[in-house]
C-alpha positions in Angstrom: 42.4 -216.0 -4.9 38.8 -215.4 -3.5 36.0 -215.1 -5.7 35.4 -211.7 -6.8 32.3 -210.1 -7.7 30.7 -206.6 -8.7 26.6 -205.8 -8.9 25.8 -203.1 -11.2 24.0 -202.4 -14.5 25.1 -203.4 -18.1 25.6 -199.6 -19.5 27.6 -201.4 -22.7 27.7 -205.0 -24.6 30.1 -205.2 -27.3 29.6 -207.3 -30.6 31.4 -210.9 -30.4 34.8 -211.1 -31.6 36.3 -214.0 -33.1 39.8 -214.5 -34.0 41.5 -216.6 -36.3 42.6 -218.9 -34.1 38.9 -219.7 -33.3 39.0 -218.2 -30.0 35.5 -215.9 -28.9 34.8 -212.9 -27.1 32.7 -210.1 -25.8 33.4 -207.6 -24.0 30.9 -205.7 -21.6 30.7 -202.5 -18.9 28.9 -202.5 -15.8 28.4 -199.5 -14.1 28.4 -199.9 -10.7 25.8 -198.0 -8.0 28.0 -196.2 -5.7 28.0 -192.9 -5.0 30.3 -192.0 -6.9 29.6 -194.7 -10.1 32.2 -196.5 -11.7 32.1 -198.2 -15.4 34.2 -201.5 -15.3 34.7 -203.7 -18.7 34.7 -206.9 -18.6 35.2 -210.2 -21.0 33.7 -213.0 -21.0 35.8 -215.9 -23.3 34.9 -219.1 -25.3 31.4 -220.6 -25.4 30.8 -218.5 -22.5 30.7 -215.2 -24.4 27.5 -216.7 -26.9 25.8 -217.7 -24.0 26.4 -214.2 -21.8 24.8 -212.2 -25.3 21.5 -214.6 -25.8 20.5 -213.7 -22.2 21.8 -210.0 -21.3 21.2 -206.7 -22.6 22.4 -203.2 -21.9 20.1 -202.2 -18.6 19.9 -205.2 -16.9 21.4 -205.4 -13.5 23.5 -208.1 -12.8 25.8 -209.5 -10.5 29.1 -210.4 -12.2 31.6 -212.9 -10.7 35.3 -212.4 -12.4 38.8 -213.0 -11.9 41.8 -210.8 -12.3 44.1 -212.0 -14.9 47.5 -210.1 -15.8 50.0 -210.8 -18.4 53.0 -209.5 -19.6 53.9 -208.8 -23.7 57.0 -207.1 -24.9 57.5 -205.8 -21.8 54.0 -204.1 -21.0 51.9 -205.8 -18.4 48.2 -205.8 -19.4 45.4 -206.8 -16.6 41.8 -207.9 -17.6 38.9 -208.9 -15.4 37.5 -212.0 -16.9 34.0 -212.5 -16.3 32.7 -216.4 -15.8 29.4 -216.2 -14.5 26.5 -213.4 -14.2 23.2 -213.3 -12.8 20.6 -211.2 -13.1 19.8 -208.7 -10.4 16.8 -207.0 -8.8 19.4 -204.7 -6.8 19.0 -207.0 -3.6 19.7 -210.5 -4.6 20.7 -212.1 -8.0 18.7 -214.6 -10.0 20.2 -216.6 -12.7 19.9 -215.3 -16.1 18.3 -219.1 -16.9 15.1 -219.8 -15.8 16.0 -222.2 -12.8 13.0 -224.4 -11.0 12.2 -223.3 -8.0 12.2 -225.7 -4.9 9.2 -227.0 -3.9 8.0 -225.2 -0.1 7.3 -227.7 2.2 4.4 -227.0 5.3 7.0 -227.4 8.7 4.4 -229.7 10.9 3.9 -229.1 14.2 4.1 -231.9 16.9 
């Protein structure tokens, strides 16, 4: 499957929800700039989901990459859209929601 991805802003981030199996989550909804704007939720798992709450808040725009995952129970099929990685966003390109050193620029020379 190719790499799926959705720019938007954070309109919602839920508390963290641990189960007793030990397994984490948050869940969050990015509403998306269209014209005709759409609120997706999304969850992001594990250590993940600690990480996703120290850096986002509700209002920032971000650039979330996700995959599709389905499953079947009792003979319902369920389909969530688990996030793994988002970025911070001015609206044109995404940053990383870590500070990340920047490249030094280095002066082309002309010959």
């Amino acid at each position: 499957m190719s790499e799926l991805k959705l720019n938007g802003t954070i309109k919602l981030v839920g508390e963290l929800q641990t189960y007793d199996s030990g397994f984490t989550k948050v869940e969050f909804v990015v509403t998306t700039p269209d014209e005709y704007p759409q609120d997706v939720k999304f969850e992001m798992v594990k250590d993940k989901a600690e990480n996703f709450l120290k850096y986002n808040k509700a209002g920032d725009n971000v650039e979330v990459s996700f995959n599709v995952r389905g499953n079947e129970y009792n003979g319902k099929h369920y389909v969530s859209l688990q996030a793994w990685k988002v970025f911070k966003s001015d609206g044109a390109t995404a940053q990383p929601t870590k500070a990340v050193k920047q490249e030094e620029e280095i002066d082309d020379e002309v010959f």
